[in-house]
N, C-alpha and C positions, 0 to 999 in steps of 0.2 A: 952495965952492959952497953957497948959501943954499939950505935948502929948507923949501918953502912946505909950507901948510897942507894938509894930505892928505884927500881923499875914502875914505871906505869901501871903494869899488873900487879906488881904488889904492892901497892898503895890501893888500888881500886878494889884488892882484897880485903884489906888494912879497913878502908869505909865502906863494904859489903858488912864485915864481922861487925863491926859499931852497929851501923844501921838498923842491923836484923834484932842485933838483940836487943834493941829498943823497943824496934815495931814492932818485930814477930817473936816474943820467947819463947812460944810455944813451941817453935822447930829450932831452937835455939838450944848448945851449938850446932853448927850446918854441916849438912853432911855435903862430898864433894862435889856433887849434882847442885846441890841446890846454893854454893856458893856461885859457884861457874854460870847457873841463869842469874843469881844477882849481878855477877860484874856483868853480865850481858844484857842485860835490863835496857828497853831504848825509852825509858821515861827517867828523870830525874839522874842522868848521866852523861859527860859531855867531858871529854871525847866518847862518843860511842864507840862500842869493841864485842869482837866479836872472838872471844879466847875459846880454845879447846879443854877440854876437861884435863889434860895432859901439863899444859902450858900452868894453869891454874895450880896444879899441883905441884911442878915446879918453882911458881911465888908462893905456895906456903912451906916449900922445903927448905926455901932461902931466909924463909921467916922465921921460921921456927929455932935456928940455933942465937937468933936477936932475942927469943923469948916474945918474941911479938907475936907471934901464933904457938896456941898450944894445941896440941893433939889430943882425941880422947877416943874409947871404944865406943860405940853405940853396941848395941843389940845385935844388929850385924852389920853395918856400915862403919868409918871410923868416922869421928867429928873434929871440928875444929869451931878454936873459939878464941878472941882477941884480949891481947894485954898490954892495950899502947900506955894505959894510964899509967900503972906500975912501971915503963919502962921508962917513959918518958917524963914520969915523975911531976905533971902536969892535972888540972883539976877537970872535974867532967865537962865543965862548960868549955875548956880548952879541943878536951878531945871530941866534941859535937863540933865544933868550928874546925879542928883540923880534916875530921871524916868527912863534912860538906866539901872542903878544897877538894880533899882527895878524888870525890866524888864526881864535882861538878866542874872543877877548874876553877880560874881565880875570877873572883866577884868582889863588888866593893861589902863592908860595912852593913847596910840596909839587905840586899841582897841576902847577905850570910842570915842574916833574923830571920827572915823569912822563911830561906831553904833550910837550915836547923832546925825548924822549930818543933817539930816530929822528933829530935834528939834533946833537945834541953830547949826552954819556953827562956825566952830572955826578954828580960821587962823595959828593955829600951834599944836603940844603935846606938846609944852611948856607949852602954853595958858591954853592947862586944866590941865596940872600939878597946874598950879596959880590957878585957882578954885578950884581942890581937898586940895591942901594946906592950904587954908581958911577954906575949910568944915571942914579939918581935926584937926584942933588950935580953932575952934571957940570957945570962952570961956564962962564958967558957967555959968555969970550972961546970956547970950543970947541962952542958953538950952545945951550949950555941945556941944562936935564933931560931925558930921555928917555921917563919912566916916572913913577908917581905911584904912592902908598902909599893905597889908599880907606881913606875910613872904614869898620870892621867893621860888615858890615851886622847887625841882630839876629835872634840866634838861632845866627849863624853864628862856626864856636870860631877863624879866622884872619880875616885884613882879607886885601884880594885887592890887585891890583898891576895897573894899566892903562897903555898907553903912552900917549904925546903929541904924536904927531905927527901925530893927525887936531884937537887942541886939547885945551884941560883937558874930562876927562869931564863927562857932565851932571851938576848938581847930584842926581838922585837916586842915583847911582853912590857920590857923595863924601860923603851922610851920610845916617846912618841912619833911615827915615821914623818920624813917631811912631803909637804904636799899631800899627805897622803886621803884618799876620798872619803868620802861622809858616810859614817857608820850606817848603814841599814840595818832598817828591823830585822830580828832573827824569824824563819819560818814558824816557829810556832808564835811568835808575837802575831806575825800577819794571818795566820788561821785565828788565832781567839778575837783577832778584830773582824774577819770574817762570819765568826761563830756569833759574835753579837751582834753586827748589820742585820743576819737573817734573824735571829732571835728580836729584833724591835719591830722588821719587816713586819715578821709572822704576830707581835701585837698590833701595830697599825692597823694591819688588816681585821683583825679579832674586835678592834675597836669600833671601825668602820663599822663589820658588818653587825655589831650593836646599836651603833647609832642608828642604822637602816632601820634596825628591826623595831627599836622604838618608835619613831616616825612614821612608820607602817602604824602600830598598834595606837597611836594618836591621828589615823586618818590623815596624816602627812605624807606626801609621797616624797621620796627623798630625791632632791637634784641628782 
């Protein structure tokens, strides 16, 4: 089975079907509601997107003659349910690393370990280095690369890892702009550092007002 050039929604559908049916099988396959809140999900997604039930239905109707999405009847809803392995002819540990791209956008190596790891546990960044490295040689006759190695962008201490079945990334993806300025934290970096300032505060303070209370209770008045 050839397949074609992939849209953003359907790749983000592509690693909604993975995703679920790791975490959630219980609602596993999804019905077209509860597809459309995953791609739209604003935790663990990036690009966030904001698709209509319509739009969604349209990337499984594009998917489905790839064999990449199969259809089934519920009770009374229809479902849908993913078959990148089979098509792509690729091992599970492949398709947990291609569904986090899909997902999250391209991240280095460590990164990928990390955000996977809810789909397959991998016991090093070596380990998915060896599975990008295969995605990324895989030869002709078995449909082409899967993944690509960016250029390190600067400033940044790894090069990140995109796949390729929505096309070769943009050119600013694949090399380093010049002059270009100094990466800043992402927003939610600077909240979770935010979230632990106040979370040491609020011990300081809990410790303080124990040492008081000590000091009191040894007839010490405390400076």
């Amino acid at each position: 089975m050839t397949v074609s050039i992939l849209s953003l929604a359907e790749t983000r559908v592509l690693g909604v079907l993975v995703e679920k049916e790791r975490t959630v099988p219980d609602i596993y396959p999804l019905s077209l509601n509860a597809l459309t809140a995953g791609c739209n999900q604003k935790n663990n997604r990036d690009p966030l997107l904001s698709l209509t039930e319509a739009e969604v239905q349209a990337a499984v109707d594009r998917l489905k003659p790839m064999s990449l999405v199969i259809e089934s009847s519920g009770s009374r809803v229809m479902r849908y349910s993913q078959n990148v392995q089979r098509v792509l002819k690729v091992p599970t540990e492949a398709v947990a690393l291609l569904a986090t791209l899909w997902l999250r956008g391209p991240q280095t190596a460590a990164e990928l370990r990390s955000a996977s790891e809810r789909l397959h546990r991998f016991a090093d960044v070596s380990s998915v280095e060896g599975f990008l490295e295969e995605l990324a040689t895989r030869p002709a006759e078995q449909g082409g690369p899967l993944v690509v190695l960016l250029a390190r962008r600067p400033g940044a201490r790894e090069p990140r890892w995109a796949h390729l079945l929505s096309g070769e990334p943009a050119e600013d993806l694949t090399a380093p702009a010049r002059d270009a300025a100094p990466q800043l934290p992402a927003d939610t970096d600077l909240e979770a550092l935010r979230d632990e300032v106040r979370r040491l505060a609020d011990e300081v303070a809990a410790l303080k007002d124990l040492a008081h209370r000590l000091a009191r209770a040894q007839g010490i008045e405390p400076g």
